[in-house]
C-alpha positions as a printed NumPy array, in Angstrom:
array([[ 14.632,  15.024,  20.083],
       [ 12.306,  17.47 ,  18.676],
       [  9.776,  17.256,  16.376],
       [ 11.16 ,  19.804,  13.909],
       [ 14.665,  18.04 ,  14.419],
       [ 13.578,  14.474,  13.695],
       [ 11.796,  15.549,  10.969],
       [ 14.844,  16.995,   9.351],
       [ 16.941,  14.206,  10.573],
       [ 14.718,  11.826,   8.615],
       [ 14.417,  13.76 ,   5.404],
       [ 10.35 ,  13.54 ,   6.416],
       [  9.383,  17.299,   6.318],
       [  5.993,  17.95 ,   7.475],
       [  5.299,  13.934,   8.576],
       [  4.969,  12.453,  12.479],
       [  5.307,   8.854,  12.494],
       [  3.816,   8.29 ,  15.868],
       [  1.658,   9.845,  18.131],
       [  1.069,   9.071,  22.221],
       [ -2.578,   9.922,  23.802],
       [ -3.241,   9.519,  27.294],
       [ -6.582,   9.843,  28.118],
       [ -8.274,  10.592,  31.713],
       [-10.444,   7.728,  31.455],
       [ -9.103,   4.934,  30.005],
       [-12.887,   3.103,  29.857],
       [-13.363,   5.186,  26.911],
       [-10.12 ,   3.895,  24.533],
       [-12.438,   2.466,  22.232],
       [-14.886,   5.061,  21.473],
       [-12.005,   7.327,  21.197],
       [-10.088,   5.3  ,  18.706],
       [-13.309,   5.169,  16.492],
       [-13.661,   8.711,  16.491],
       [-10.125,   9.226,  15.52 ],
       [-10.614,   6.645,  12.422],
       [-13.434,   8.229,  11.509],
       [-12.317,  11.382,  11.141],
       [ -9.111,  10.457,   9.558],
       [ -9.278,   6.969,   7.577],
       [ -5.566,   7.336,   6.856],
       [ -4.352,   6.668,  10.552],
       [ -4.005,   3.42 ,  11.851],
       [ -4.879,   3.712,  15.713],
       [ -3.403,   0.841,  18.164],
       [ -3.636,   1.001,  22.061],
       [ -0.121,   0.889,  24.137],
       [ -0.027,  -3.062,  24.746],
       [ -1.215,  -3.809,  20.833],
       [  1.472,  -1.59 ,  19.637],
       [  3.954,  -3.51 ,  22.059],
       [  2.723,  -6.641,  20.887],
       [  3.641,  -5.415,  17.052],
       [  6.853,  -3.896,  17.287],
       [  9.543,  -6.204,  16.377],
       [ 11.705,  -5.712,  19.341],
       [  8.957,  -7.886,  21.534],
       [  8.688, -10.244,  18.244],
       [ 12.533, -11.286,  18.485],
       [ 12.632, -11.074,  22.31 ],
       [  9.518, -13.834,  22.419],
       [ 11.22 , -15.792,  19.452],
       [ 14.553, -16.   ,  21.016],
       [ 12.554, -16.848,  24.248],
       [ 11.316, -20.06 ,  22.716],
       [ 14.512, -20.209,  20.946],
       [ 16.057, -20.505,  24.559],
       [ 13.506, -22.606,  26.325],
       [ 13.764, -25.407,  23.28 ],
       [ 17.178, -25.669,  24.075],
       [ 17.001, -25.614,  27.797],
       [ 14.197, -28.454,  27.915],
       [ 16.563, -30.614,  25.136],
       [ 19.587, -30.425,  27.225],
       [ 17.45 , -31.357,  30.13 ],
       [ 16.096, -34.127,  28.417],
       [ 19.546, -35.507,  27.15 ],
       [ 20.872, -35.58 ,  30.808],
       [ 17.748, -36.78 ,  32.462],
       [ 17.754, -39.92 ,  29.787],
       [ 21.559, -40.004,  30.29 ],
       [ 21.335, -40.214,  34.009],
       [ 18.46 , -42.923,  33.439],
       [ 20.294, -45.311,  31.067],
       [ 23.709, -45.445,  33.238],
       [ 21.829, -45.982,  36.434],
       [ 20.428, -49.575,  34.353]])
């Protein structure tokens, strides 16, 4: 989707929600990220893997992880101590 599109598609004329850098040397994120702040106090400037770690797709995919393994280690626990008490 374009730019121009997405904007108008939003009802956010004139506004980018997001921007992507790639830079040749990766060694200098940091210094890069405080120029960018510097320059513009308003923008909130996240590398790749801290913006993963924020959005909220990877938040419900690690809850419903945990969600999963809880259950899994109960259900193992109920037949193991099953399996245990009929065998006395």
């Amino acid at each position: 989707m374009s730019l121009a599109e997405a904007q108008r598609v939003f009802k956010k004329p004139n506004q980018v929600s997001f921007f992507g850098i790639k830079l040749s040397d990766p060694s200098q994120a940091d210094v890069v990220r405080q120029q960018i702040e510097a320059h513009m106090p308003q923008v909130s400037v996240s590398r790749a893997s801290e913006f993963a770690e924020k959005t909220n797709d990877m938040q419900s995919f690690r809850s419903m992880t945990n969600a999963l393994s809880f259950i899994s280690i109960l259900v193992g626990g109920i037949g193991m101590m099953n399996a245990m008490l009929m065998s006395v």
